[in-house]
ROSEKE-445966 format. One record per residue (C-alpha): x, y, z; residue number from 0. Coordinates in Angstrom, 3 decimals. Layout:
BEGIN
         u         v         w  resi
         X         Y         Z   NUM
...
This chain:
BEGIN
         u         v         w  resi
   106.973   124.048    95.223     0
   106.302   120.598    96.927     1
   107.624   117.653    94.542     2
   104.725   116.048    92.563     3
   103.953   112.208    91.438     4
   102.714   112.606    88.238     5
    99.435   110.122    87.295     6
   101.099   107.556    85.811     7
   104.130   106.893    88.347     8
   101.454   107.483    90.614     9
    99.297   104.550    89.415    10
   102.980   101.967    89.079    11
   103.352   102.635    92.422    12
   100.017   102.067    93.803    13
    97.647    98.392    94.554    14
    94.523    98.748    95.250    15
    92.660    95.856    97.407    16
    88.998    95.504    97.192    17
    86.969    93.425    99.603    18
    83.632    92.611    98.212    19
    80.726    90.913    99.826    20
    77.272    91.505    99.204    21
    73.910    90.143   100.684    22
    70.871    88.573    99.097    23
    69.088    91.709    99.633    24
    70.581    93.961    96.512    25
    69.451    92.272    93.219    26
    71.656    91.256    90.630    27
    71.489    94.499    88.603    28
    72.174    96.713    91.727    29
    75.512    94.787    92.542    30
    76.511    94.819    88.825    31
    76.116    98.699    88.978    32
    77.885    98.826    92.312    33
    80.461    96.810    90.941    34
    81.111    98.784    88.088    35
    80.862   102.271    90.332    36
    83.506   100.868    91.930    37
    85.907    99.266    89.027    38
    84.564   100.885    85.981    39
    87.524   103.891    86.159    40
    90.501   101.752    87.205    41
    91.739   101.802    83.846    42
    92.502   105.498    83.909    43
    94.249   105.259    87.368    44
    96.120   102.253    87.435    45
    97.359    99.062    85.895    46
    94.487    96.960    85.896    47
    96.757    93.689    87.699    48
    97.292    96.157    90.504    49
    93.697    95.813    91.512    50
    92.936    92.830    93.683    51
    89.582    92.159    93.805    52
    88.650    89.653    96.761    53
    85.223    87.984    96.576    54
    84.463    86.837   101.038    55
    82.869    83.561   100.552    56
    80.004    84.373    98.345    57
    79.245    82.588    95.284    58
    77.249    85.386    93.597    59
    79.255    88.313    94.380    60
    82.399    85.902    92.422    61
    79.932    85.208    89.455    62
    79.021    89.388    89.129    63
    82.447    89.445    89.702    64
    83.849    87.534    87.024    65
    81.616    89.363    84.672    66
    83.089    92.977    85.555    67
    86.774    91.201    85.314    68
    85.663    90.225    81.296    69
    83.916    93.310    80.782    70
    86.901    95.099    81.357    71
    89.075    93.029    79.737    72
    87.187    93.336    76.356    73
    87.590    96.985    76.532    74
    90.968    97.471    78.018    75
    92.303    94.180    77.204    76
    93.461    93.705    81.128    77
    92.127    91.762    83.678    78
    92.163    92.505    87.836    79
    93.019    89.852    89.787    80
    90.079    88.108    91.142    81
    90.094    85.866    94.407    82
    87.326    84.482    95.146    83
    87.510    82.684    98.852    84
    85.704    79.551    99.769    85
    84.183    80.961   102.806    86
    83.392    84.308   104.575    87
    85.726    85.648   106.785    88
    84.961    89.166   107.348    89
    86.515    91.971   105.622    90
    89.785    92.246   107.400    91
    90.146    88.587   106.684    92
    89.585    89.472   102.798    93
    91.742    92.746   103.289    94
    94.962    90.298   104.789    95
    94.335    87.547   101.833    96
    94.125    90.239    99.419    97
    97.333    92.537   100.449    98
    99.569    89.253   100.730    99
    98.654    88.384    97.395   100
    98.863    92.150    95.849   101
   102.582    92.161    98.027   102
   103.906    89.007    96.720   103
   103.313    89.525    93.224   104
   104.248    93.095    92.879   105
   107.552    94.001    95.004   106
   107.753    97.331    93.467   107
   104.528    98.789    94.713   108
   105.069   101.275    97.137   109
   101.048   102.221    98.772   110
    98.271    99.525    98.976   111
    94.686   101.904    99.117   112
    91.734    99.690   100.361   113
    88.161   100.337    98.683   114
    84.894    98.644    99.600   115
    83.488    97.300    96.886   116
    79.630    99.296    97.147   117
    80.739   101.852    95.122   118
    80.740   104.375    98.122   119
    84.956   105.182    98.046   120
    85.287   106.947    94.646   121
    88.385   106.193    92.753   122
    88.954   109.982    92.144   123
    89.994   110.354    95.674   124
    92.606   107.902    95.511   125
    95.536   109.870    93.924   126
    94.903   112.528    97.177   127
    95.554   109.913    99.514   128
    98.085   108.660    97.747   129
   100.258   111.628    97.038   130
    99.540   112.378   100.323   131
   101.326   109.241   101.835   132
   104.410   109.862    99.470   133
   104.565   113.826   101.159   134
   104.513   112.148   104.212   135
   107.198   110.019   103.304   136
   109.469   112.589   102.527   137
   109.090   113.763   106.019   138
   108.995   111.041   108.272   139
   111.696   108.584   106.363   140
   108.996   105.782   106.436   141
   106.493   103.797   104.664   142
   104.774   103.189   108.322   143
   102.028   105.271   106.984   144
    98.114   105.152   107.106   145
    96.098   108.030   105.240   146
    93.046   108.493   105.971   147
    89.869   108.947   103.698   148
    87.985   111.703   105.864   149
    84.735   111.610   105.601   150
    82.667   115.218   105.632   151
    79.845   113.451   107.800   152
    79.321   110.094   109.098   153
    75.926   110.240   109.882   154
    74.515   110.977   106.450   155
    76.156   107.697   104.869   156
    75.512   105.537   107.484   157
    71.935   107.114   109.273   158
    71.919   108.250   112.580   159
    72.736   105.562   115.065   160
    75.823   104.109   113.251   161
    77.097   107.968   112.670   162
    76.696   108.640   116.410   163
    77.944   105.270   117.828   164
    81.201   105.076   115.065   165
    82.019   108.984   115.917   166
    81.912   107.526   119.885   167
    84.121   104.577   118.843   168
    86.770   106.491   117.015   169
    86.707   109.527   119.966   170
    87.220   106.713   122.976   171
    89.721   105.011   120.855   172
    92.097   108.172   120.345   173
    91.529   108.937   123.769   174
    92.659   105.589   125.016   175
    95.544   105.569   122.434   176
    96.667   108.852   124.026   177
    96.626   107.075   127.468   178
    98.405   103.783   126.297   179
   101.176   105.766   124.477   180
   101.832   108.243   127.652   181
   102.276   105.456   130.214   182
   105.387   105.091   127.570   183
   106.533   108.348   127.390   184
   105.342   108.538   123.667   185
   102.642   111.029   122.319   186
   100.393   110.448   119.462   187
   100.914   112.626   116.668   188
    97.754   113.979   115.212   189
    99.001   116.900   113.384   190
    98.165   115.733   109.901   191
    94.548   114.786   111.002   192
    91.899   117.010   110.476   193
    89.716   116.048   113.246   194
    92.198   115.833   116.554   195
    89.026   115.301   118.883   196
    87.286   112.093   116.687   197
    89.787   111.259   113.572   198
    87.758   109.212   111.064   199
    89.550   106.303   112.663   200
    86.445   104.079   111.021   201
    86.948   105.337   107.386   202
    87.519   102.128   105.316   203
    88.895   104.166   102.613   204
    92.775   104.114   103.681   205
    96.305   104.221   102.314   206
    98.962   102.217   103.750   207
   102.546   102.316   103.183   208
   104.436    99.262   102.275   209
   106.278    99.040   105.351   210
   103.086    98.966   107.427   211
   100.907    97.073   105.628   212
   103.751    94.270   105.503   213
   103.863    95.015   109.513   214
    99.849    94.782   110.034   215
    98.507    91.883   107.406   216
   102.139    89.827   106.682   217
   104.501    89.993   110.088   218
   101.577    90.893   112.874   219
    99.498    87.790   114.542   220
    96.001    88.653   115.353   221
    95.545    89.909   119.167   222
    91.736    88.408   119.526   223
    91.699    89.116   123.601   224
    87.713    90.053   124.410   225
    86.939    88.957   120.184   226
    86.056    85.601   119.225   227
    88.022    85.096   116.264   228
    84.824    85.042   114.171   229
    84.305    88.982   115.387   230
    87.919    89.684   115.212   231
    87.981    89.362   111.345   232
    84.897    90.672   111.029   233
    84.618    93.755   113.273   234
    88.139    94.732   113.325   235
    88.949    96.126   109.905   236
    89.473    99.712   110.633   237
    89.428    99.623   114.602   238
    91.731    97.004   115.148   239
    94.240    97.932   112.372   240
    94.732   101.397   113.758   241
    95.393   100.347   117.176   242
    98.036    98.015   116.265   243
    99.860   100.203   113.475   244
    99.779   103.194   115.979   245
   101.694   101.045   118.820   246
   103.998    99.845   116.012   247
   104.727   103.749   115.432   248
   102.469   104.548   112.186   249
   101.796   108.043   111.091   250
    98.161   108.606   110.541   251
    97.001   111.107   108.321   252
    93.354   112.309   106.746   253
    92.436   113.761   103.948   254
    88.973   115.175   102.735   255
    86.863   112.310   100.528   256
    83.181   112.610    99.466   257
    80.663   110.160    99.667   258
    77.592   109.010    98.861   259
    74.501   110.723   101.171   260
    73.193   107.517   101.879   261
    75.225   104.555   101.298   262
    73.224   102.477    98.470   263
    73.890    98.887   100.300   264
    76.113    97.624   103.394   265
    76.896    94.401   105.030   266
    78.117    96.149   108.593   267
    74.442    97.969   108.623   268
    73.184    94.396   109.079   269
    75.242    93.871   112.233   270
    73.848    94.602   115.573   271
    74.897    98.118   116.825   272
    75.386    96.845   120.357   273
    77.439    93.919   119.625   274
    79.424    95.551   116.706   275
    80.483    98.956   119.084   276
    80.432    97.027   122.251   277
    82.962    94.545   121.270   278
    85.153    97.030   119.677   279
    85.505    99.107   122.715   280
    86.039    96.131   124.908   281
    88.584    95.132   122.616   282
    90.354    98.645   122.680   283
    90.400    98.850   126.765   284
    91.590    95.113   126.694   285
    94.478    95.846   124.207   286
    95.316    99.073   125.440   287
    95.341    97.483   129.242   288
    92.977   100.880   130.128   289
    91.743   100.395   133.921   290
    88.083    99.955   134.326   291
    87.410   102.949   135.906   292
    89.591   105.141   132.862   293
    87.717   103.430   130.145   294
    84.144   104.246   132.023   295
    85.315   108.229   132.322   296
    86.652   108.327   128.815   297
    83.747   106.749   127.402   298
    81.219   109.046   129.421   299
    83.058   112.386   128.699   300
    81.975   112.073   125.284   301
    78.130   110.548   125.981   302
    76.879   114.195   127.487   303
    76.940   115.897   124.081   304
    75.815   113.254   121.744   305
    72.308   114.072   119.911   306
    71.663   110.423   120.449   307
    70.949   111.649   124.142   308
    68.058   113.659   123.102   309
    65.725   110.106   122.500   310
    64.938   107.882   124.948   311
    65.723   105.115   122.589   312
    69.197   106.686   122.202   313
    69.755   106.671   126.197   314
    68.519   103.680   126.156   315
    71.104   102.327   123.793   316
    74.251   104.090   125.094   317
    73.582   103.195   128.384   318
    73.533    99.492   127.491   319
    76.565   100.194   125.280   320
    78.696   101.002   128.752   321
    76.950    98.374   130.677   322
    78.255    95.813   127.733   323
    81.870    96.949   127.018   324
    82.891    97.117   130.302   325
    81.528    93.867   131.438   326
    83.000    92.552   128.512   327
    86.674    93.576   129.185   328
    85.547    92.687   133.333   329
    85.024    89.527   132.813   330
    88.093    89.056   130.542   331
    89.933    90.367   133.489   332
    88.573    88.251   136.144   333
    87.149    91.216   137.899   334
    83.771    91.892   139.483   335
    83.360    95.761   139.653   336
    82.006    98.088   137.093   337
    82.286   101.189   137.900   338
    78.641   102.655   137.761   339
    77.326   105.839   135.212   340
    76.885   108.917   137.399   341
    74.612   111.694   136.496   342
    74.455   113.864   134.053   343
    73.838   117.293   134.467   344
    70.055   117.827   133.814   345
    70.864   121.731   132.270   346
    72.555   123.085   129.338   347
């Protein structure tokens, strides 16, 4: 039999970080019931000061906030912590400010598990990942862990476009990874994934061990390259974070999660698809150092069978996709060239 943390050493040995930013567009009563999707249970799962509750820059969010927080203290008689920052500045900014805090004040907790705040990353999925992380453990010798929250579809949550275009990201990213890591004689390991060809890279429902969240949001600067530092905090929570922990030598992992079929409200849908995917692959190929004309075949071998082919809004799209990544990373390299799309094959 594999060893087993039972729930309650399982819930001492766990923080939980929740960035939380909401737009004017849910009302009041919609964010309060998001709110309390999302924090209502943590009672049963963990010590309510292990849940770090970070408000990006938004003055109603804190105040629907603050309510939850006393809410829950009147019936549990604990209180989250609750930060509430002074400006917005993105969710891997709230993420850092959040695990720094959760870190300082609680040396003896072993796994930090991010959650978005929109009620979407159900708290009964947490002890999975997190039992998962301590297996893993066991077998690497490490904390330099991230566990994935696998998701059973993208495109239902998020609608078509962002489904296609985040399963593209997270496919070109492993495949550059693969690259980077065999021009140094390394190989990534993606034998606890479940999905070797795309892993759910993009997944903001993660687990990371001590050791690497200390290495990522503590130790790490940020590497902005082709990102403004504006975009940086806000594109790169998941993207960026993977990239550097696998260089620094994490283990990734997934694990099933459900989620909602149709996410009820979310801030990245409000981005632009172009400039949220387009930056993050120029920012991969720039980290990464991929040549040009790599990152243009590794981003076409995956555009042929994409069912955002089959519109001509969806050609449309991906082909300005490529056209704006790698001008992106050309221009950050001072070079002129881009190597052009060939044809597709017009059968299948």
């Amino acid at each position: 039999m594999e060893p087993w943390i039972g729930h309650k050493q399982l819930g001492q040995s766990t923080g939980v970080v929740i960035p939380a930013y909401f737009s004017a567009k849910p009302s009041d009563e919609v964010v309060r019931h998001l709110l309390w999707v999302t924090l209502g249970d943590s009672p049963h799962y963990l010590p309510l000061d292990h849940v770090y509750v970070v408000v990006d820059g938004d003055a109603r969010t804190a105040r629907l906030a603050e309510e939850m927080r006393e809410a829950l203290a009147i019936e549990t008689g604990q209180r989250f912590a609750l930060l509430a920052l002074p400006e917005n500045l993105g969710k891997l900014g709230a993420m850092r400010e959040g695990i720094r805090a959760l870190l300082a004040e609680h040396p003896a907790i072993e796994w930090i598990v991010i959650r978005d705040g929109d009620g979407d990353h159900v708290l009964s999925a947490m002890p999975h990942l997190v039992r998962t992380a301590a297996f893993l453990r066991g077998v690497c010798g490490h904390s330099r862990l991230i566990v994935i929250g696998a998701r059973p579809s993208r495109h239902r949550p998020m609608g078509f476009g962002r489904g296609e275009l985040e399963r593209l990201l997270d496919a070109v990213t492993r495949e550059a990874l693969c690259y980077a890591l065999a021009r140094q004689g390394r190989a990534m390991d993606l034998r606890y994934c479940l999905n070797t060809e795309a892993p759910d890279l993009s997944s903001g429902y993660k687990a990371y061990g001590r050791e690497m969240a200390e290495w990522l949001f503590v130790r790490e600067a940020p590497n902005y390259l082709t990102l403004s530092e504006a975009d940086y905090w806000h594109y790169g929570p998941e993207t960026v974070t993977v990239v550097e922990a696998v260089l620094a030598g994490a283990t990734l992992a997934e694990v099933p999660r459900p989620t909602w079929d149709g996410q009820p409200t979310t801030s990245f849908g409000e981005f632009r698809l172009l400039s949220l995917y387009g930056e993050l692959l120029a920012w991969v190929w720039a980290r990464l150092e991929i040549p040009l004309e790599v990152a243009a075949c590794h981003l076409d071998n995956h555009i042929p069978g994409m069912l955002l082919r089959t519109t001509s809004e969806g050609r449309d799209l991906l082909e300005k996709l490529r056209a704006y990544a790698l001008e992106k990373v050309a221009r950050y390299r001072g070079e002129s060239a881009v190597p052009p799309a060939k044809p597709f094959l017009p059968f299948i």
